[in-house]
Steps between C-alpha positions, in 0.01 A plus 500: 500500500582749256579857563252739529523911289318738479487824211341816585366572171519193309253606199679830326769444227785304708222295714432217285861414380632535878176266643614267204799516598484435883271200409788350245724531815237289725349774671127542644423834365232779664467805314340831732348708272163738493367206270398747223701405231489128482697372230485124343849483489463380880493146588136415648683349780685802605359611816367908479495694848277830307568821780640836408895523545499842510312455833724361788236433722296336250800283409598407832160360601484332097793252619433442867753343676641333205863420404664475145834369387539761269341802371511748210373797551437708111217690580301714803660708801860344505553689826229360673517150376873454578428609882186228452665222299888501653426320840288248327729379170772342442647652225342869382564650179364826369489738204496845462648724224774657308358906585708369838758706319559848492434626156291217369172722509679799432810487240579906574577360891892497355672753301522428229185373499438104508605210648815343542472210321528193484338548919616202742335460829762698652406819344376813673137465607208704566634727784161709590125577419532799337756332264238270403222355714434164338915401501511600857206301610645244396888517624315519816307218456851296359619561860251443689476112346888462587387699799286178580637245319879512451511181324254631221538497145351807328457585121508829310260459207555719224145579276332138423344407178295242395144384566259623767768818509239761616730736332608389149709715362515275197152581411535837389750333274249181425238720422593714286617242273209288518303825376746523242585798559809620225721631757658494857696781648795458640716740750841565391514160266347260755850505633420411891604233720292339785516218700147371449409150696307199303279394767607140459837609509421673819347235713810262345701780683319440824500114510884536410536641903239201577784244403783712634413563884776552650703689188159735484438531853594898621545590114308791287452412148451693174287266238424573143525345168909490429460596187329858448344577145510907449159672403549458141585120511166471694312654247681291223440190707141541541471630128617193387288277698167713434586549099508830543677718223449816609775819550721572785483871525784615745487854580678709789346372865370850573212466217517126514194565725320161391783292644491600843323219618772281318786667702287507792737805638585851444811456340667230208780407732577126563353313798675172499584292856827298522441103545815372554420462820166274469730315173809440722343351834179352366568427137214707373463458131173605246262176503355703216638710266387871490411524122284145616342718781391775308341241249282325775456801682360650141269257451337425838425950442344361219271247635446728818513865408447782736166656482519813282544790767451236751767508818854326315444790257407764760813383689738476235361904434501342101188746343575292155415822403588401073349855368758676677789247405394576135521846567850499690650286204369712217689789670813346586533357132428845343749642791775224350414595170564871535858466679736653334779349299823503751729486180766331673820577326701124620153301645581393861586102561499271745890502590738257330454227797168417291536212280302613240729857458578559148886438472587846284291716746 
């Protein structure tokens, strides 16, 4: 008989690829889910168990007495469902997040301000509430799984893109150009690093630790794309795969205000996680490419956009607000135009250890 898993969530933007997944491997697959976003990327035969995993009780009485081989837990009250699911599985797996670690939600938490990067699992984490709520909540939650389960395998996502991503940060890119809009704005010359996770690449992650028991078993992992494209190669990517000619406007972050939701923090500090860890003892490599992410993720936006106003752009606090853009880029190109000359009497370089310095500087 084959072996039996189960994945609490199974239908957001890892699901699919992981249920595929556990099926290639000769799994019998359950998903436990609310059952209110069915997607078609689910085998009919898959077996749905529709209950709220945010509600323990509701859970618990869901599965019965029933036992699992395995289970992968990406969505719903991790606390809870560890305490539910560790007596009655085999193997339990479990993700959480990369705001585990102390500065991740709030760059100004070191001085000077932002992270230490690249950050390995080892790093400092979340040490208190009042530091930040949501990173705390969840180092609690990390602890309580090994708490429960010391054998388990637990994954720090970083932000996910790709489809069904109720929060697609790509789409205040994505729209923009396919309004043709003739400019973006960019902080500080799109210059930021951050691990970002291609949800394929995410679930390949996962099912890495599947085929690794005993090397995973006990271990925390970062995940992410290995290679991270800064702001400004985003942009070009998705430029390039939309036709889109428009201008990159960079200006200073503190009036770069249309780009917040872009750098989806406070500052333009790096946020990048270290995966030699997940590379070394699992072999984690990209199944697909970043700049081929961003392509698909592009066009599924396309064929699915958010409802204008509706709750992706309400979330992603996006007002696509293109009077005010006009306005802010009229005045910062006058502002340019009305610097003063700084007459520099010898021009500053780039030091000699640049290749292309003239040779009778």
């Amino acid at each position: 008989m084959s072996s039996s898993a189960l994945v609490v969530g199974g239908t957001g933007p890892t699901g699919p690829f992981l249920v595929r997944g556990l099926r290639d491997r000769g799994f019998r697959v359950s998903i436990l889910h609310r059952g209110t976003h069915e997607v078609d990327e689910i085998d009919a035969d898959v077996e749905h168990i529709h209950t709220d995993p945010f509600d323990g009780e509701a859970t618990a009485a869901a599965l019965g007495d029933r036992r699992f081989d395995l289970a992968i837990v990406t969505y719903g009250r991790l606390r809870a469902l560890a305490e539910l699911l560790a007596p009655r599985v085999g193997r339990f797996l479990s993700v959480g997040g990369a705001p585990a670690y102390r500065g991740f939600m709030d760059p100004m938490a070191y001085s000077p301000a932002g992270l230490p990067t690249p950050l390995g699992e080892d790093a400092a984490l979340v040490a208190d509430a009042a530091e930040s709520r949501k990173g705390h909540s969840i180092v609690r939650t990390e602890r309580q799984v090994f708490a429960l389960r010391p054998d388990a395998t637990h994954f720090r996502y970083p932000y996910v893109y790709g489809p069904r991503q109720p929060m697609p940060r790509e789409w205040c890119m994505v729209r923009r150009m396919r309004d043709r809009r003739p400019f973006l704005v960019v902080p500080d010359g799109g210059l930021t690093l951050c691990t970002f996770g291609y949800s394929e690449n995410l679930a390949h992650a996962v099912l890495l630790a599947v085929d690794a028991p005993e090397a995973s078993a006990g271990q925390i992992y970062n995940c992410g794309d290995a290679e991270s494209l800064s702001l400004r190669q985003v942009i070009e990517t998705l430029a390039a795969a939309l036709d889109w000619k428009g201008e990159l406007v960079s200006m200073p972050w503190e009036l770069a205000l249309p780009a917040r939701p872009l750098v989806m923090q406070p500052m333009t500090t790096h946020r990048l996680l270290d995966l030699g860890k997940i590379r070394a003892e699992l072999g984690y490599r990209d199944v697909v490419a970043p700049a081929d992410a961003l392509v698909r993720t592009a066009a599924w936006l396309l064929e699915n956009p958010p409802e204008p106003g509706g709750l992706e752009e309400t979330v992603l606090q996006d007002p696509f607000d293109y009077a005010a853009e006009d306005r802010l880029v009229r005045g910062w190109t006058a502002a340019l135009a009305d610097l003063p000359d700084p007459a520099f009497e010898r021009e500053p370089g780039y030091t000699l250890s640049w290749e292309g310095t003239s040779r009778d500087t």
